[in-house]
MMTF fields as JSON, N, C-alpha, C and O atoms, coordinates in Angstrom:
{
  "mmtfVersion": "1.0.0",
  "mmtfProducer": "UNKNOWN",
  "numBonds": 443,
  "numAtoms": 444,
  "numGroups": 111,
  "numChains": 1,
  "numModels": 1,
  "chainsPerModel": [1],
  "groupsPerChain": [111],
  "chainIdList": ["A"],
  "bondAtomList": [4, 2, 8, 6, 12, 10, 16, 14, 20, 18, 24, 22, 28, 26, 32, 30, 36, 34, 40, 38, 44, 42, 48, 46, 52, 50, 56, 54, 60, 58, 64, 62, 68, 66, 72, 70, 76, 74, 80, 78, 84, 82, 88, 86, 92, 90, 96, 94, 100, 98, 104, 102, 108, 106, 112, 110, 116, 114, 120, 118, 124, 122, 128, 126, 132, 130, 136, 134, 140, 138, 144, 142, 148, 146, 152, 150, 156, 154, 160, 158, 164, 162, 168, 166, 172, 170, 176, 174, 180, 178, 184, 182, 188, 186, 192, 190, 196, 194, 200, 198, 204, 202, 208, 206, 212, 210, 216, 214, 220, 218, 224, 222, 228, 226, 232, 230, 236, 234, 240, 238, 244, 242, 248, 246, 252, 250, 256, 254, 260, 258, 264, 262, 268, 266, 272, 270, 276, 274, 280, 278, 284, 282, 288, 286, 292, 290, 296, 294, 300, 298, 304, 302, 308, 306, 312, 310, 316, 314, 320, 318, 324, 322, 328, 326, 332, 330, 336, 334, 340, 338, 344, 342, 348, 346, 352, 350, 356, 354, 360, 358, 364, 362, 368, 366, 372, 370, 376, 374, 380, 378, 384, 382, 388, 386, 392, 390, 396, 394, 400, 398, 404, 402, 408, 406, 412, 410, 416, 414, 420, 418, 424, 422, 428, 426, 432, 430, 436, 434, 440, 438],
  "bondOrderList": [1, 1, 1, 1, 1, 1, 1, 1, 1, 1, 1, 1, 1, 1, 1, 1, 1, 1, 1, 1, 1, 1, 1, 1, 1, 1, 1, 1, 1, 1, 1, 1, 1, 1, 1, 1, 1, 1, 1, 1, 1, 1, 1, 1, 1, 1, 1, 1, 1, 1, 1, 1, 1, 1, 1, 1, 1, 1, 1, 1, 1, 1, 1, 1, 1, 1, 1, 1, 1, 1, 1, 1, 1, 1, 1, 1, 1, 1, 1, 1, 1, 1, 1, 1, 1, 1, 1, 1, 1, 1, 1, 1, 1, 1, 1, 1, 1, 1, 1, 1, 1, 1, 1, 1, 1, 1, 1, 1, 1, 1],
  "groupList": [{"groupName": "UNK", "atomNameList": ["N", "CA", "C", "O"], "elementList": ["N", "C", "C", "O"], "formalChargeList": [0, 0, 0, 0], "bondAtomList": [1, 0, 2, 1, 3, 2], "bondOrderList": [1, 1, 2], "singleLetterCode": "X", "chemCompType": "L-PEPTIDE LINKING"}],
  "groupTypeList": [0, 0, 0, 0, 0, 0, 0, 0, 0, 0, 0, 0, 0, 0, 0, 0, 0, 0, 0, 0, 0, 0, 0, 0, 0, 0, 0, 0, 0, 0, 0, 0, 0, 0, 0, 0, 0, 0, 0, 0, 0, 0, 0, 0, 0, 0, 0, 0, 0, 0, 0, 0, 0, 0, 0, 0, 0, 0, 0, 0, 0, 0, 0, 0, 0, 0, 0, 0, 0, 0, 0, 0, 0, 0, 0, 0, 0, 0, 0, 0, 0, 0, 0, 0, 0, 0, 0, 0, 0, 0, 0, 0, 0, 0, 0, 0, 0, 0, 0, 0, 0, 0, 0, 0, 0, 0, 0, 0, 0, 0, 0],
  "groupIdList": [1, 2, 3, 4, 5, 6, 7, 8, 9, 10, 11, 12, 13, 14, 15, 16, 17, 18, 19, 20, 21, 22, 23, 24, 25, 26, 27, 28, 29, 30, 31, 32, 33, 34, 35, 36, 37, 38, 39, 40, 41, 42, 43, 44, 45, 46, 47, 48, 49, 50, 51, 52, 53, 54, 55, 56, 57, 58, 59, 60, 61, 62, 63, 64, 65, 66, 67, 68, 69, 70, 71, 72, 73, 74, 75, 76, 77, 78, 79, 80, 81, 82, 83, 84, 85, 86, 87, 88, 89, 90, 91, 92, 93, 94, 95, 96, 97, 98, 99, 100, 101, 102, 103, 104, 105, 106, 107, 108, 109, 110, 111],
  "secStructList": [7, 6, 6, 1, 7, 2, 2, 2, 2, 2, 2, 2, 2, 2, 2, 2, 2, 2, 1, 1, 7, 6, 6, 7, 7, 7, 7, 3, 3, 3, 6, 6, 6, 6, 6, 1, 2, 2, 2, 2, 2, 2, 2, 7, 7, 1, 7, 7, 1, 3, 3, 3, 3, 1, 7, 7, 7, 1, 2, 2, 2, 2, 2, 6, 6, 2, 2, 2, 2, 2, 2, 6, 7, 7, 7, 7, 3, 3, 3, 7, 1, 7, 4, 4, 4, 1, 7, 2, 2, 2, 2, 2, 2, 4, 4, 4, 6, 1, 3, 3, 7, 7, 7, 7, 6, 6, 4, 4, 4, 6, 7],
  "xCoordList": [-26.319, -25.243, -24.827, -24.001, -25.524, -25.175, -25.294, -24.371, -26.836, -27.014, -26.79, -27.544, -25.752, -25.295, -23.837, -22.987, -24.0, -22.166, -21.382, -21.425, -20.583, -19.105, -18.704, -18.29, -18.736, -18.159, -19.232, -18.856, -20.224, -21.47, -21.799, -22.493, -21.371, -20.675, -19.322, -19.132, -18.395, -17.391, -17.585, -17.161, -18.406, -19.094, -19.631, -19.358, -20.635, -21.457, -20.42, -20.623, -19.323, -18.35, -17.561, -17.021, -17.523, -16.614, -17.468, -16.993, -18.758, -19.515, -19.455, -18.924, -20.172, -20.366, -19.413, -19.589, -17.888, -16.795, -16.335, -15.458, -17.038, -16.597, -17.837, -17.543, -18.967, -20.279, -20.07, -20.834, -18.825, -19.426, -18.587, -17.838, -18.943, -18.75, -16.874, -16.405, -16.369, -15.15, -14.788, -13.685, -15.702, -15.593, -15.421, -14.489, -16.301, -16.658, -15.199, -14.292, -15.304, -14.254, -14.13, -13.107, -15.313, -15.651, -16.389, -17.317, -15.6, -16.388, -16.026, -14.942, -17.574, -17.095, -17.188, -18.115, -16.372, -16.893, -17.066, -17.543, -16.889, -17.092, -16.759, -15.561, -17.369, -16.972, -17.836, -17.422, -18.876, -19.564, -19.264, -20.134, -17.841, -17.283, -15.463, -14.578, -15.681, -14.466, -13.703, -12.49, -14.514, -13.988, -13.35, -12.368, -13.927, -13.204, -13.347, -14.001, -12.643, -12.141, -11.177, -11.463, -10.185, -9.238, -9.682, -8.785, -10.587, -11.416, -12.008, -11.37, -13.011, -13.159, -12.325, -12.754, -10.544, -10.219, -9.016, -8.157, -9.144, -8.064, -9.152, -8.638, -10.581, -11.521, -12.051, -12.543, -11.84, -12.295, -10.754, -9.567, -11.812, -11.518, -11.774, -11.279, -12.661, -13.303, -11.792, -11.175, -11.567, -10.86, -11.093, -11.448, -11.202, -11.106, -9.445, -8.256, -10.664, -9.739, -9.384, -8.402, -10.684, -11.048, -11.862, -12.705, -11.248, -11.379, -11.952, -11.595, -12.835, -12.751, -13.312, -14.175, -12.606, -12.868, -12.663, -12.396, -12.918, -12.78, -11.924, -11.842, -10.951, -9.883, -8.716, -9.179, -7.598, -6.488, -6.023, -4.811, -6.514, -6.254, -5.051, -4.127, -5.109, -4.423, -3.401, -3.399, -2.569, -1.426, -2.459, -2.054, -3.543, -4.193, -4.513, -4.111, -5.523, -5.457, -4.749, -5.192, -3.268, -2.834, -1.929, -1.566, -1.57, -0.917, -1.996, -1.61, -3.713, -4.097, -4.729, -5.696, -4.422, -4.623, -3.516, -3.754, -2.409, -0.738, -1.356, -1.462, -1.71, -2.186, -2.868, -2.659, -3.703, -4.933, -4.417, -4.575, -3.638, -3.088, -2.228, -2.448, -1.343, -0.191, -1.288, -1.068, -2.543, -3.025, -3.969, -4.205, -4.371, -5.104, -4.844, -5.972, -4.148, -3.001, -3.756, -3.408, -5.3, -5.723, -6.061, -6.668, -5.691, -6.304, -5.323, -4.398, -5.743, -4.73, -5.118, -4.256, -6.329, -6.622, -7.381, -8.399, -6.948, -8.096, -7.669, -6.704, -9.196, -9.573, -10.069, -10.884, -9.155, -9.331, -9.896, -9.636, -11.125, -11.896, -11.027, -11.167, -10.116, -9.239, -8.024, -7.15, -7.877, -6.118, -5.365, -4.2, -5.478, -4.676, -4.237, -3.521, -5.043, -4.636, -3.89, -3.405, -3.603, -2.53, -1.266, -0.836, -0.647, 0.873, 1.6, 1.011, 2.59, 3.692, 4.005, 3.673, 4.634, 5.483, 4.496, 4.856, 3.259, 2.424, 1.724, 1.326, 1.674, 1.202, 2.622, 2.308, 3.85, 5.218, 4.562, 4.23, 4.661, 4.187, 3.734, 3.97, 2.549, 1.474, 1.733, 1.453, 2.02, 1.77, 3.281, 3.736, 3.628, 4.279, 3.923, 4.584, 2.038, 1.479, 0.402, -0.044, -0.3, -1.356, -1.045, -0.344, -2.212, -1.791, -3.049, -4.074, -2.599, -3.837, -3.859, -3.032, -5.054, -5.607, -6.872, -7.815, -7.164, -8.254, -9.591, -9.851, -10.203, -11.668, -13.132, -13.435, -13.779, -15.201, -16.11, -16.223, -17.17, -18.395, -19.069, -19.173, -19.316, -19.57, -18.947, -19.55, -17.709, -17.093, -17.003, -17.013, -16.887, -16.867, -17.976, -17.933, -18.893, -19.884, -19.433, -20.211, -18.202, -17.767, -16.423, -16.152, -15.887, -14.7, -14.342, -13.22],
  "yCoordList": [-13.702, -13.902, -15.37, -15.883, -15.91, -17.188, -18.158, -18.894, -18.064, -19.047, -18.013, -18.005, -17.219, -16.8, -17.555, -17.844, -17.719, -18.563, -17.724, -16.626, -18.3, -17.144, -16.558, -15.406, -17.45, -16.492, -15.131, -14.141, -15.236, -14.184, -13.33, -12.32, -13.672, -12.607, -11.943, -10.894, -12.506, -11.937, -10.489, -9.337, -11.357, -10.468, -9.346, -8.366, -9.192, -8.384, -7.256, -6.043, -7.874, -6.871, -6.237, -5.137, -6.793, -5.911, -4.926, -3.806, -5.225, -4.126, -2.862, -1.756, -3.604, -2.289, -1.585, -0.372, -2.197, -1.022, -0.197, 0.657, -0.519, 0.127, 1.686, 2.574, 1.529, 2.005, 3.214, 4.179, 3.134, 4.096, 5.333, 5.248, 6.466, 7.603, 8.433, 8.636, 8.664, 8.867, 10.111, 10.0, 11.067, 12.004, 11.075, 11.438, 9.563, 9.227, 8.927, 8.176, 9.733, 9.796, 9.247, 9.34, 8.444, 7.594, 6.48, 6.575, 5.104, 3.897, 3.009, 2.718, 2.702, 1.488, 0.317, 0.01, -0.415, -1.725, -2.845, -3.958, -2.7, -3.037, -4.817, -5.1, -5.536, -6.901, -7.625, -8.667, -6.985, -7.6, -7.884, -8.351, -7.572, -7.967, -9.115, -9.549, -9.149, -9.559, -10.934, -11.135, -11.581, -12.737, -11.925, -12.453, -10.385, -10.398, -8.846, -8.266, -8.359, -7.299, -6.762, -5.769, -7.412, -7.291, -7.479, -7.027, -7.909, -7.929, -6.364, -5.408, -6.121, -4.648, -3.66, -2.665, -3.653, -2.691, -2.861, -2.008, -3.851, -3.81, -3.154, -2.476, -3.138, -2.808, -1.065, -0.284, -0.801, 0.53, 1.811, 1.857, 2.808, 4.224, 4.916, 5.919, 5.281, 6.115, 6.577, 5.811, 8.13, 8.847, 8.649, 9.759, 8.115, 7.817, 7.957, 7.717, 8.706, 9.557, 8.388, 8.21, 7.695, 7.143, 5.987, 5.977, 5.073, 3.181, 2.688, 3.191, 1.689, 1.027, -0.167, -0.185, -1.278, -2.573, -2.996, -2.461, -4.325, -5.362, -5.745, -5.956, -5.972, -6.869, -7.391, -7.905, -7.205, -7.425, -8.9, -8.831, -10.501, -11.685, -12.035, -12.788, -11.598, -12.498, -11.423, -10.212, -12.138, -11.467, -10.55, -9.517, -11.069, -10.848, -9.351, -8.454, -9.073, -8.052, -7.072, -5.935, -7.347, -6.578, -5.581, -4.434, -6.609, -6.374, -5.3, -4.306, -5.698, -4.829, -4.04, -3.533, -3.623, -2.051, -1.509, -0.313, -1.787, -1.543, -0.663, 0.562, -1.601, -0.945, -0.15, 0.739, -0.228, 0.876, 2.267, 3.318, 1.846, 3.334, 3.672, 4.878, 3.396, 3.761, 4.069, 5.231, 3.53, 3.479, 5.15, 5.862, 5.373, 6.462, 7.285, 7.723, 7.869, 8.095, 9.669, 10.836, 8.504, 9.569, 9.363, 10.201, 8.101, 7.005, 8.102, 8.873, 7.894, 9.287, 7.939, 7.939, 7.041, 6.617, 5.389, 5.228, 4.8, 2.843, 2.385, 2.275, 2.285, 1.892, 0.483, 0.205, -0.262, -2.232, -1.755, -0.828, -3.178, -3.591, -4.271, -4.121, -5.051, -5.835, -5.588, -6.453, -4.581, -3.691, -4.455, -4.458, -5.17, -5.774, -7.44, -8.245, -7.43, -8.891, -8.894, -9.964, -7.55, -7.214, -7.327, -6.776, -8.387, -8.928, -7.352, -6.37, -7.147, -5.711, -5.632, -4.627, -6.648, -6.411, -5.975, -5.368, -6.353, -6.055, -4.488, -3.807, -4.068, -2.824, -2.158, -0.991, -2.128, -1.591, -1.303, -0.339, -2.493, -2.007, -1.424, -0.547, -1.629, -0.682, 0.8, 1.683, 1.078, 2.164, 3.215, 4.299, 2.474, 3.443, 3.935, 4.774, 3.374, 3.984, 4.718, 5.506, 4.427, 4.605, 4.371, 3.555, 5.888, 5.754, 4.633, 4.534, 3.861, 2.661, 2.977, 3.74, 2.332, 2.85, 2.31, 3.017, 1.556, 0.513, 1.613, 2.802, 0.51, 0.839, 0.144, -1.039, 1.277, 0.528, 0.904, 2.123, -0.039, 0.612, 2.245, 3.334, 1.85, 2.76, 4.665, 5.684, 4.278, 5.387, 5.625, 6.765, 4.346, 5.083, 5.992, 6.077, 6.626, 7.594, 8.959, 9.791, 8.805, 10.152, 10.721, 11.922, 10.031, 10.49, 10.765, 11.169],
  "zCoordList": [-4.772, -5.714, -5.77, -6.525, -4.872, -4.702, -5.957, -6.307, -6.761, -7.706, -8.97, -9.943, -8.838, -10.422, -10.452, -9.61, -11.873, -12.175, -12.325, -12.879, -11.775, -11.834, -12.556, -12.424, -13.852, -15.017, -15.304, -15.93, -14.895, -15.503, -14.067, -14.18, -12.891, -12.191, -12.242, -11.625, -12.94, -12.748, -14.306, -14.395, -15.239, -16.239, -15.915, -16.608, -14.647, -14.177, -13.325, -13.362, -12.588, -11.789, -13.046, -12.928, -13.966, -14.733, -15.475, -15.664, -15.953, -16.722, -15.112, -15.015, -14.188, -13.129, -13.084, -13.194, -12.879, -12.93, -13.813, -13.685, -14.833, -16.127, -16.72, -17.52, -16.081, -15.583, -14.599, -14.642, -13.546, -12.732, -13.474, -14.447, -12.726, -13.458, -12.835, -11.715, -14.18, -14.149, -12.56, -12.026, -12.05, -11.514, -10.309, -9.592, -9.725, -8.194, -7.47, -7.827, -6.401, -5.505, -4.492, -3.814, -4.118, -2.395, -3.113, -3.916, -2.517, -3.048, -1.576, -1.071, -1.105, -0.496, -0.964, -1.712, -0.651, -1.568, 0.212, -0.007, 0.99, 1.865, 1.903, 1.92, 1.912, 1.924, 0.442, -0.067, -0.017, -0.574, -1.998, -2.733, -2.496, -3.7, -3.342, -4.08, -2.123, -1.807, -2.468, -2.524, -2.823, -3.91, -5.161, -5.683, -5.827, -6.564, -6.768, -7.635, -5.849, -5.664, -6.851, -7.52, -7.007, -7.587, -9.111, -9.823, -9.757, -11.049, -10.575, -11.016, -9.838, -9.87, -10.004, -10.586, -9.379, -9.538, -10.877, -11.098, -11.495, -12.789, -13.648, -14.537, -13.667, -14.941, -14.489, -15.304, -13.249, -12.547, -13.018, -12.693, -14.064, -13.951, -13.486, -14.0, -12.209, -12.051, -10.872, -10.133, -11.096, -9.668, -8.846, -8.448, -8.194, -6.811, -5.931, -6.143, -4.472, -3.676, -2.467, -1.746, -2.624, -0.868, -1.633, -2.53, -0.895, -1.152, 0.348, 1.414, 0.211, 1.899, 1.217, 0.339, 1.829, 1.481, 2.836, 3.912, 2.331, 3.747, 4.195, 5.405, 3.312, 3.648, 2.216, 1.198, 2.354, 1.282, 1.474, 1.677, 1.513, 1.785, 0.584, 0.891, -0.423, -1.537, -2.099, -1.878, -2.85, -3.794, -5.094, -5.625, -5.35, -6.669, -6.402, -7.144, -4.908, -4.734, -4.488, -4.65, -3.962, -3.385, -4.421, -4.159, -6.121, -7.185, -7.853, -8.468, -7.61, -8.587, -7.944, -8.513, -6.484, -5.483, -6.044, -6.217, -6.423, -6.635, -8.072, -8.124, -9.154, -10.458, -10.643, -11.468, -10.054, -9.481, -9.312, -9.934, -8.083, -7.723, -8.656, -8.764, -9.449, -10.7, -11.727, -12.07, -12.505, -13.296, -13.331, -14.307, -11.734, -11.918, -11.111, -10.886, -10.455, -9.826, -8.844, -8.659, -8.313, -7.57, -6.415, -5.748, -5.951, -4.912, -3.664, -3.921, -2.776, -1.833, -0.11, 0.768, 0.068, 1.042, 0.889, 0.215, 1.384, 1.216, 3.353, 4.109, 3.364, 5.003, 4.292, 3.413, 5.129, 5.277, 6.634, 7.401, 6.599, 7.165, 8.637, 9.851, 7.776, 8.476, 8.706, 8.745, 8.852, 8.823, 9.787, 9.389, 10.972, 11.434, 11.244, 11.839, 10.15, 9.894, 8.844, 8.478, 8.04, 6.913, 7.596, 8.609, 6.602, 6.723, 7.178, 6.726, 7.87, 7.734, 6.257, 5.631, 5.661, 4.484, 3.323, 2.314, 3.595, 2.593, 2.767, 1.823, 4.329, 4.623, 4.438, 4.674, 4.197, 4.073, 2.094, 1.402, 1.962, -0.23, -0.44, -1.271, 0.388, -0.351, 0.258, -0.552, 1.014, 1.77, 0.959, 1.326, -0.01, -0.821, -1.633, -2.246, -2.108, -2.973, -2.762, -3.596, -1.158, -0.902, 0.671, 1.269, 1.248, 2.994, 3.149, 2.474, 4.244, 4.725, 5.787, 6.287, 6.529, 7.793, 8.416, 8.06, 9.025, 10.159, 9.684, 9.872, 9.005, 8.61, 9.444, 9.601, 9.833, 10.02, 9.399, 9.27, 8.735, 8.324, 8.77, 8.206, 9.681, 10.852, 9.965, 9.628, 9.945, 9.821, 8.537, 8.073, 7.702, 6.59, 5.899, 4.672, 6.545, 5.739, 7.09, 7.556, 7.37, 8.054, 7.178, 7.147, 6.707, 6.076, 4.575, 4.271]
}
């Protein structure tokens, strides 16, 4: 992903989210969209029950996990990679929309 330009990746994350199928309920996105996470989930309809990402670093994401969950109002669980490096006040926000909870690869193809 390295020698694609940004704008024509950020092109490519938005067709994929718009692509997957309205029924999918388990997505990891694991670390490998983490620059722009938050472009995946403002353009993503699909129901989803169960989220696992890497890590919530910025305001950008954390506003459009917020939209996400109001927008499709089926999100019930999201496992961060990095759950202890999430601010309190930011695991206090979110966790009024969505339960969070210490994610590992590992586990996420158990839950």
């Amino acid at each position: 992903m390295d020698d694609i330009p940004d704008e024509e990746l950020k092109i490519r994350i938005i067709k994929f989210s718009e692509i997957l199928p309205l029924t999918l309920q388990y997505f990891c996105l694991g670390h490998w969209l983490r620059k722009y996470v938050d472009i995946w989930l403002n353009h993503c309809n699909a129901s989803l029950k169960k989220l696992s990402i890497y890590e919530i670093y910025n305001e950008k994401i954390f506003k459009a996990l917020v939209e996400f969950c109001i927008r499709t109002k089926t999100l019930n669980y999201v496992g961060v990679g990095r759950y202890f490096n999430l601010d309190d006040n930011i695991k206090k926000e979110l966790e009024a929309y969505v339960a969070l909870a210490p994610s590992n690869p590992i586990d996420d193809f158990y839950f």
